[in-house]
MIDO-300759 format. One line per 10 residues: number of its first residue (from 1); their letters; for each residue y, z, x of C-alpha. Coordinates in nm, 2 decimals, padded with zeros to 4 digits. Example, Ala and Ser with C-alpha at 12.3 -4.5 7.8 and 13.67 -1.06 7.14 Angstrom:
1	as	-00.45:00.78:01.23  -00.11:00.71:01.37 $
REM end
This chain:
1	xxxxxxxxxx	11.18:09.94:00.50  10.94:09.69:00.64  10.66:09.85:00.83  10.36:09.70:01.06  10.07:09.91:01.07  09.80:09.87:01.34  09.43:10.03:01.30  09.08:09.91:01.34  08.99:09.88:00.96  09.10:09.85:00.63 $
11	xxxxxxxxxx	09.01:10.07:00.29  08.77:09.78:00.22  08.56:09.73:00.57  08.21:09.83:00.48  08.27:10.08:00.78  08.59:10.26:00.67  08.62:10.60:00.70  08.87:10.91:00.63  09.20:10.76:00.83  09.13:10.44:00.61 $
21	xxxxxxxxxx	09.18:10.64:00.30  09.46:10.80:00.43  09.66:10.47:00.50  09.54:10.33:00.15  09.66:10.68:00.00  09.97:10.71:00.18  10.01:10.31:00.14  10.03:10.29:-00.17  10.31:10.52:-00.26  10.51:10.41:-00.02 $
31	xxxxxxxxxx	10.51:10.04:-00.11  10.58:10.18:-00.49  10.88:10.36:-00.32  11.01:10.01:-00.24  10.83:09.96:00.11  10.67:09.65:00.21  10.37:09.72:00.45  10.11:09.49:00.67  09.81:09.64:00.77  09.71:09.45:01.09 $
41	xxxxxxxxxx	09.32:09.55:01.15  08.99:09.38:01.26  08.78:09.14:01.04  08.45:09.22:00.90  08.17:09.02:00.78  08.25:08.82:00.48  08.60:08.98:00.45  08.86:08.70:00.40  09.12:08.65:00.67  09.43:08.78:00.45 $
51	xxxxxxxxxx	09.44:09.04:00.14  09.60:09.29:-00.07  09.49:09.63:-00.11  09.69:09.85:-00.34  10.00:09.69:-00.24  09.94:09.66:00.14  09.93:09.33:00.27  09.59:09.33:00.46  09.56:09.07:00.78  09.25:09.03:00.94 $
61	xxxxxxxxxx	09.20:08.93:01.29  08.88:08.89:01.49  08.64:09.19:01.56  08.67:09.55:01.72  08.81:09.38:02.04  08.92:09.12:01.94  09.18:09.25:01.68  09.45:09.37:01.99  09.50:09.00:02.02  09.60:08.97:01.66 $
71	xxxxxxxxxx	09.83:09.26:01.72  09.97:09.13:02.00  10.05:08.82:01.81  10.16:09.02:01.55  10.40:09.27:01.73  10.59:08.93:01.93  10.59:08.69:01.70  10.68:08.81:01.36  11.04:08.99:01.39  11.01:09.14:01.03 $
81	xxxxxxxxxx	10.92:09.44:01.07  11.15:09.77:01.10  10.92:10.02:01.20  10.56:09.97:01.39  10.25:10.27:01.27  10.01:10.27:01.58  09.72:10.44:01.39  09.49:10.58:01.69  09.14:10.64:01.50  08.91:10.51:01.75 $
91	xxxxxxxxxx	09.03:10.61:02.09  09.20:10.33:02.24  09.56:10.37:02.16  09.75:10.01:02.07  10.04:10.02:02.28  10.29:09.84:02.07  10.61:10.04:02.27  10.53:09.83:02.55  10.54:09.48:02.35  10.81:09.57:02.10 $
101	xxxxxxxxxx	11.17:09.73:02.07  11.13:09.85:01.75  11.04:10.23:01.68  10.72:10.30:01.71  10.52:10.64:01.59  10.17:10.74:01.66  09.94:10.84:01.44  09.64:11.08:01.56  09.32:11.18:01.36  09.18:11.39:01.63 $
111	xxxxxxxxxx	09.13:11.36:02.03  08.78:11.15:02.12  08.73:11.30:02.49  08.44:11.57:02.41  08.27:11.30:02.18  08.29:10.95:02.38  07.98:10.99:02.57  07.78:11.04:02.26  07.88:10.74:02.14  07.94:10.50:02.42 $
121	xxxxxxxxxx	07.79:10.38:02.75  07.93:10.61:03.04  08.14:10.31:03.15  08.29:10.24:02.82  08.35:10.65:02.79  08.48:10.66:03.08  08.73:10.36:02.99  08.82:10.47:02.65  08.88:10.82:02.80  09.13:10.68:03.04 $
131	xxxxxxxxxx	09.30:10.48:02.78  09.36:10.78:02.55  09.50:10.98:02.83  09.80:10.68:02.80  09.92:10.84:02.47  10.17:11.09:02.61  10.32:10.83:02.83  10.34:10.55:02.53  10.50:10.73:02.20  10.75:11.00:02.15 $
141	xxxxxxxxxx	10.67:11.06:01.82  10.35:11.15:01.71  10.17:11.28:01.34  09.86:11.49:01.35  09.68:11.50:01.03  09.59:11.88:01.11  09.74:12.16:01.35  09.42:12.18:01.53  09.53:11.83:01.58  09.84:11.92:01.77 $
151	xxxxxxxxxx	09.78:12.22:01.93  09.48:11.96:02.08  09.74:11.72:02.21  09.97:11.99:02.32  09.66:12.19:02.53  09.48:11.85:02.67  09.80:11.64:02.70  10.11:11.80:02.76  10.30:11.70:02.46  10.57:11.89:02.36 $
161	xxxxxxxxxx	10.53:12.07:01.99  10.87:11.91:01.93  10.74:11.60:01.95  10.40:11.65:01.70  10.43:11.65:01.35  10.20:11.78:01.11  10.09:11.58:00.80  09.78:11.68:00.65  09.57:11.46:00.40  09.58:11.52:00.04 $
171	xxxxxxxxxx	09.35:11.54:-00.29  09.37:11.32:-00.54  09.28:11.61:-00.78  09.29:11.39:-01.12  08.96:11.23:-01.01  08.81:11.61:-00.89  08.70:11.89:-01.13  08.51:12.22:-01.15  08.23:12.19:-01.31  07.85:12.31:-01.40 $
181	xxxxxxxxxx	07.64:12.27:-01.08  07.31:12.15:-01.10  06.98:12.38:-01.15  06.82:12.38:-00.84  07.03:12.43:-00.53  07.11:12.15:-00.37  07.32:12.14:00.02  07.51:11.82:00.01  07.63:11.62:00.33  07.90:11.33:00.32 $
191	xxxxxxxxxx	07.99:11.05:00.62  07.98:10.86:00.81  07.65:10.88:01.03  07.74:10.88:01.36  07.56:11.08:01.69  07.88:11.33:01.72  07.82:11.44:01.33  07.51:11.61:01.44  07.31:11.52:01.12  07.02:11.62:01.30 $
201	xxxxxxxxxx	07.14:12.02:01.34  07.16:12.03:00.93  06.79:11.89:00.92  06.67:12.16:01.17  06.91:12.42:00.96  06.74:12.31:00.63  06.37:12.37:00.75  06.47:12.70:00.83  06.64:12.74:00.50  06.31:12.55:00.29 $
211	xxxxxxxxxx	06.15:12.88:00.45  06.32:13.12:00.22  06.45:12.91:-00.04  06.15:12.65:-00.08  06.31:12.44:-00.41  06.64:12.40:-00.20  06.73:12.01:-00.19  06.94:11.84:00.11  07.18:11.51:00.00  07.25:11.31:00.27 $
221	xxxxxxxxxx	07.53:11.08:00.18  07.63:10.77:00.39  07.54:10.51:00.65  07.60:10.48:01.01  07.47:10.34:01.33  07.31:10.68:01.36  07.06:10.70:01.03  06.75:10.61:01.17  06.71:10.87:01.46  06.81:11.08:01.18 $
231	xxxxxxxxxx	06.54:10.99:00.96  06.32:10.99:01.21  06.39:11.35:01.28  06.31:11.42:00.94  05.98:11.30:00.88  05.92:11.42:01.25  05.97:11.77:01.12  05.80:11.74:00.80  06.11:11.75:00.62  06.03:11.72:00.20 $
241	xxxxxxxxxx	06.35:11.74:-00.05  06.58:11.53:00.18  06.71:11.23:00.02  06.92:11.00:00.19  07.11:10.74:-00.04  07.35:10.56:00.19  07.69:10.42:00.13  07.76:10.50:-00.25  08.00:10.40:-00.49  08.33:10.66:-00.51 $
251	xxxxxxxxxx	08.24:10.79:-00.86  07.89:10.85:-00.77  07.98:11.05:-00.44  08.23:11.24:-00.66  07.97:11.37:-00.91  07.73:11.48:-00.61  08.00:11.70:-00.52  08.10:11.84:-00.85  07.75:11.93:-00.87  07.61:12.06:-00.55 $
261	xxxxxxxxxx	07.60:12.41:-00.46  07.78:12.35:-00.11  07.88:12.08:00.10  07.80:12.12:00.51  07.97:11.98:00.80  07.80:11.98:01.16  08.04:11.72:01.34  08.18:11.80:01.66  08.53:11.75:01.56  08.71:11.59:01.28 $
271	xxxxxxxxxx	09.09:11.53:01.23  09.03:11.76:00.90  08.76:11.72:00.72  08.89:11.50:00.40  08.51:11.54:00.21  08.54:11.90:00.26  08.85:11.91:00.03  08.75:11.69:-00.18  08.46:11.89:-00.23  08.68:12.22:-00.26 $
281	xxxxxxxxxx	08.88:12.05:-00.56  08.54:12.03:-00.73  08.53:12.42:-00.68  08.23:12.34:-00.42  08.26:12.56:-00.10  08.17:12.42:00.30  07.99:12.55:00.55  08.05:12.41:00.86  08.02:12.48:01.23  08.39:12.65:01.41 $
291	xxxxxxxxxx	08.55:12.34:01.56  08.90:12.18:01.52  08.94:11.99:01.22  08.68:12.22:01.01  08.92:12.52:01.09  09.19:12.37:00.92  08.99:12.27:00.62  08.76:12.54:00.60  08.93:12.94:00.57  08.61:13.14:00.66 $
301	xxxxxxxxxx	08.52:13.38:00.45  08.78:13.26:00.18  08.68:12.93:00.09  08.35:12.86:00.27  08.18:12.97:00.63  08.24:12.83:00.97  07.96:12.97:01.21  07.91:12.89:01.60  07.93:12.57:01.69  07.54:12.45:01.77 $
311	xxxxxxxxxx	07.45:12.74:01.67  07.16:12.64:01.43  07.01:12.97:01.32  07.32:13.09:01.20  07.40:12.75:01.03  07.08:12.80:00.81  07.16:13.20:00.80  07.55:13.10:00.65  07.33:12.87:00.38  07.11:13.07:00.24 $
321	xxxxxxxxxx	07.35:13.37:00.21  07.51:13.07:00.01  07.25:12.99:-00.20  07.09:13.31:-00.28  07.38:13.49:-00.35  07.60:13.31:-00.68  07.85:13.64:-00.63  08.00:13.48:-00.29  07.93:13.10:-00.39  08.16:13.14:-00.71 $
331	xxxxxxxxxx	08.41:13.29:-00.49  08.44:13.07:-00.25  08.43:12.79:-00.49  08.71:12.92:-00.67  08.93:12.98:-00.38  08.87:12.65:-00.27  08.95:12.50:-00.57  09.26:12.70:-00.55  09.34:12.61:-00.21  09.26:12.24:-00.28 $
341	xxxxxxxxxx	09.57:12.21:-00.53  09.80:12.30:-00.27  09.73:11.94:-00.10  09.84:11.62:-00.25  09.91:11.25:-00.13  10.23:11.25:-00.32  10.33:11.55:-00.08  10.16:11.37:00.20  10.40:11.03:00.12  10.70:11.23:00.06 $
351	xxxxxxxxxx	10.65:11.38:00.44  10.58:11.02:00.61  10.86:10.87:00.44  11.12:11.15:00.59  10.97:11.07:00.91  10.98:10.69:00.86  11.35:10.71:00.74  11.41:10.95:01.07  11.34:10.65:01.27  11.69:10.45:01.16 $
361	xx	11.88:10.73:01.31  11.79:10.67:01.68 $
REM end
């Protein structure tokens, strides 16, 4: 089967996030299954026009706008395709039912409405808003990457259950372990940094927690168009014991989490939360404020905390009950290293190629 996939980067864009791993992931088992795969996205600075990733035959076209032209070009003139992935991570869906005859499915991280005015003008919010609300009247088939996922498109759209399919993202647990944590205990934070991730709410969290626990450290891994306001906040506050080390390699980002006592998410929604499993299979437990996405990835009380969302005060209560006490930190670690095994991207493949193959009988 011969597939055209649409999305706004590739695994190797300097800005590529979770649903980029997930198509590399994904991607690459299924072109080792015998599936041939073009990956239509935008081009980034000094990325060449045309590439291979894993397999996947990358084509690069010109920036965030200007890549719809490519996939126009690429959905009416080329005819070799079987089966076209719209992969919605940024809003704006592609609308390829309206330019092609072939099956289409629809791919959603999560819903952007509550998050679009913290990162756009209020006329480009407005707009993107609009163009999201299309997505029920475009596809008939849609994959969620998490049930809070879907029960979001069913609540705020209208779509039928029947019509949703759940695929979660998986853990590549060969590259994760469990082991010793470091001495001193250390809060570790991973993404990309953008306004909706609420960086700043973990730096207001941590002064409370360098209150009680004054040899506590805060890791602040990754870059965004968000990091200076967030820095700024931190020396603002008197913040000491914060290090922020930008984009790092993957090896480097996996040891922080093997050895960190807990990993913290503050965003306002996520699709799932892929560095809080990742974490988990390195038997390190989250903390992260009750919204969808960190729900699904987070069982509170089981395998880490999910406290109010905004509610800062009991963010910084949830991690020093963390830190102080090793009893509940070892548990949750271990039952979310447990609970990490039950996710894989073979089992993630296996699931997209049974809906892929589903699209033949129509």
């Amino acid at each position: 089967m011969r597939i055209l996939w649409l999305n706004h980067r590739d695994p190797l864009n300097p800005e590529s996030g979770g649903a980029e791993v997930r198509i590399q992931q994904i991607g690459k088992r299924l072109v080792s299954k015998g599936f041939t795969i073009e990956l239509v996205c935008e081009r980034w600075r000094g990325g060449p026009k045309s590439d291979y990733v894993d397999g996947i035959k990358v084509k690069r076209f010109g920036g965030r706008f200007g890549v719809h032209f490519g996939a126009l070009l690429s959905l009416g003139l080329k005819r070799n395709y079987d089966v076209v992935i719209d992969d919605i991570a940024h809003a704006v869906p592609w609308g390829s039912p309206l330019f092609t005859k072939k099956p289409v499915i629809c791919q959603i991280h999560h819903l952007h409405r509550d998050i679009l005015r913290f990162e756009l003008s209020p006329f480009f919010a407005s707009l993107a808003s609009l163009s999201e609300r299309l997505v029920p009247l475009l596809y008939k088939r849609l994959i969620a990457v998490s049930e809070s996922t879907k029960y979001a498109l069913n609540e705020q759209f209208n779509i039928p259950f029947s019509r949703i399919v759940v695929i979660p993202n998986g853990v590549d647990s060969n590259s994760f372990r469990f082991i010793e944590k470091t001495k001193k205990p250390t809060i570790l934070w991973v993404g990309r940094i953008k306004h909706y991730k609420r960086v700043s709410d973990l730096l207001s969290a941590f002064k409370l927690v360098k209150a009680k626990i004054s040899n506590a450290d805060l890791l602040i891994v990754g870059d965004g168009d968000y990091i200076e306001q967030v820095k700024e906040k931190s020396r603002n506050i008197g913040l000491r014991n914060v290090v922020f080390t930008g984009r790092i390699g993957e090896k480097e980002k996996i040891q922080l989490m093997k050895t960190s006592w807990t990993i913290v998410s503050t965003s306002m929604v996520e699709g799932w939360g892929m560095t809080i499993m990742e974490a988990a299979a390195c038997g390190t437990p989250a903390i992260g404020y009750n919204v969808a996405g960190l729900r699904d990835s987070i069982h509170d009380g089981k395998t880490g905390i999910l406290v109010e969302n905004g509610n800062i005060s009991e963010l910084a209560k949830a991690l020093i009950s963390v830190l102080e006490n090793e009893n509940l930190r070892m548990d949750l670690g271990k039952n979310a290293f447990k609970r990490a095994k039950e996710f894989s991207w073979d089992k993630s493949a296996e699931h997209f190629i049974k809906i892929l193959e589903g699209t033949t009988d129509d």
